[in-house]
DRENTIKOL-791148 format. One record per residue: x, y, z of N, C-alpha, C in turn; residue in one letter. Coordinates in steps of 0.1 Angstrom, whole numbers, padded with zeros to 4 digits, always signed. Each point is the difference from the previous one (the first is absolute). Layout:
XYZXYZXYZA;...
//
This chain:
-0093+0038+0013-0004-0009-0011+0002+0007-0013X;+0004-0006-0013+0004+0003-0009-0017+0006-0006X;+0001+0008-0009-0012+0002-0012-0004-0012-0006X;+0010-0007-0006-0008-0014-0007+0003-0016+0007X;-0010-0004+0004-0003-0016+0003+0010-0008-0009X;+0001+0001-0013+0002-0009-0009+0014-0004+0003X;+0003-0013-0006+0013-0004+0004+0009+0002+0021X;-0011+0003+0009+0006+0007+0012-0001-0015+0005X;+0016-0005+0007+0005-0018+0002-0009-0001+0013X;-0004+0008+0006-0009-0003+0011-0012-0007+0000X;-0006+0001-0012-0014-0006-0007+0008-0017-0003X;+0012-0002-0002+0002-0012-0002+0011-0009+0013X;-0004+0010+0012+0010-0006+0011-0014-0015+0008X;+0009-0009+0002-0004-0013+0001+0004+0005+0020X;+0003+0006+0006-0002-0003+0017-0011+0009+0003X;-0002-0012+0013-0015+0005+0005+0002+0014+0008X;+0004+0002+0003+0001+0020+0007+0011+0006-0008X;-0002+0011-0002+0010+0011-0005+0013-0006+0006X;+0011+0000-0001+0017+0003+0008+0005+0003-0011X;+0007+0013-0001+0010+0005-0007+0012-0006+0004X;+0003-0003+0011+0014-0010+0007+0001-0011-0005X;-0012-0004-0004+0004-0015-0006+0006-0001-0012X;+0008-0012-0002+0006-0001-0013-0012-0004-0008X;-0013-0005-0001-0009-0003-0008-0008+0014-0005X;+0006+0010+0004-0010+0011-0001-0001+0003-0015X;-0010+0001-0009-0001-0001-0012+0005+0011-0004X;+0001+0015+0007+0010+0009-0001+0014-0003+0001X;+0009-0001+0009+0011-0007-0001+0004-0008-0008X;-0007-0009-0008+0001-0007-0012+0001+0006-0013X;-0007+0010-0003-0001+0008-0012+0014+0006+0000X;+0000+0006+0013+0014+0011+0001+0011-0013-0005X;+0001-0013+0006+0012-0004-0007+0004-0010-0007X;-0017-0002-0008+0001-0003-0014+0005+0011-0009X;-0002+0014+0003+0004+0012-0009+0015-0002+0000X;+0005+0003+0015+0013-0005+0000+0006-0008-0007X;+0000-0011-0001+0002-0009-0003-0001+0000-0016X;-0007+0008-0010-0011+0000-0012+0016+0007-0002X;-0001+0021+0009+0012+0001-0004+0015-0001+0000X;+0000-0007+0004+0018-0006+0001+0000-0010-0013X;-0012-0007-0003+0001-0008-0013-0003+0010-0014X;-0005+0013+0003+0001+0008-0013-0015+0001-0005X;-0010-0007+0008-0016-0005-0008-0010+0006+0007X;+0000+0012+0005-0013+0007+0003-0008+0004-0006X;-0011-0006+0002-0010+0001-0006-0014+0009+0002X;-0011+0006-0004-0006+0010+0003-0006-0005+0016X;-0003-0012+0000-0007-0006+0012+0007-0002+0010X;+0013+0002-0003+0009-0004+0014-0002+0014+0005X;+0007+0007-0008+0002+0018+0003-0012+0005+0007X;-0015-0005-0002-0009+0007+0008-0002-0009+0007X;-0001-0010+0005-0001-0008+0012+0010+0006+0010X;+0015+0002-0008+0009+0003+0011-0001+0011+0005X;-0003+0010-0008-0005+0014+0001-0015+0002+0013X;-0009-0011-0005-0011+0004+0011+0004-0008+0013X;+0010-0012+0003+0009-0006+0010+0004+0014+0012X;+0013+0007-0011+0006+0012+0005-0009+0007+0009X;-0007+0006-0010-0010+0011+0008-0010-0009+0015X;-0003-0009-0001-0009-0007+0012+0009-0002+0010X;+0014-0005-0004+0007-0002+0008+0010+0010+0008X;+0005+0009-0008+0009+0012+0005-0003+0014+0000X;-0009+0001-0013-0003+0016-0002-0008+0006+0020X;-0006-0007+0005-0008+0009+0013+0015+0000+0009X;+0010-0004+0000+0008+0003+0011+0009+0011-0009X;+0003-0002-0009+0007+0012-0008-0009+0016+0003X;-0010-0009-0004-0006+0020+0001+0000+0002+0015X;-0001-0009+0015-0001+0006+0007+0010+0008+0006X;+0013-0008-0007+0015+0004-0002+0001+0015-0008X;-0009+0004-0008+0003+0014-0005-0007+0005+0012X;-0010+0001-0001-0007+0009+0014+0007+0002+0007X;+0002-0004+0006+0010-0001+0015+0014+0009-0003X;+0007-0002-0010+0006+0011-0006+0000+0013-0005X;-0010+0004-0009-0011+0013-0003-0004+0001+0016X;-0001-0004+0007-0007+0004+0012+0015+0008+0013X;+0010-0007-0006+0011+0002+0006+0006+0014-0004X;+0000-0006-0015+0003+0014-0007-0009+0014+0005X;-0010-0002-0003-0010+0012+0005+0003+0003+0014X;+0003-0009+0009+0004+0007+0016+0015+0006-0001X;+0007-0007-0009+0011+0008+0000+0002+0013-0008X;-0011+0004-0004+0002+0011-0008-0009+0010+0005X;-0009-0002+0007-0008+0007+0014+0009+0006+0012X;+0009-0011+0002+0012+0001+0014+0007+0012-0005X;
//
């Protein structure tokens, strides 16, 4: 979870259980209104951290567990 509540599209997602799969996911929607914001040139501070706190809920835990797993590789290979 991000440090600040404010602006996070999840406080404004309209389906009744969490799905990140779904196309209604109030995350998914931030991410490509930003998109969308930048290909037209108009990002705005609210898109940037919506899409920003999107990112992190949505991708940042499998990234990190993608570094681990590597530092963890690295470190057996440097033990071997």
């Amino acid at each position: 979870m991000t440090k600040s509540r404010e602006g996070h599209p999840c406080l404004s997602c309209t389906l009744p259980d969490c799905d990140e799969t779904s196309s209604g996911c109030a995350l998914k929607i931030a991410m490509s209104r930003y998109a969308k914001a930048r290909r037209a040139g108009a990002i705005t501070e609210e898109l940037r951290r919506a899409n920003s706190i999107a990112w992190q809920e949505l991708y940042a835990p499998t990234r990190h567990e993608r570094r681990q797993e590597k530092r963890a590789q690295a470190r057996q290979a440097g033990a071997a």
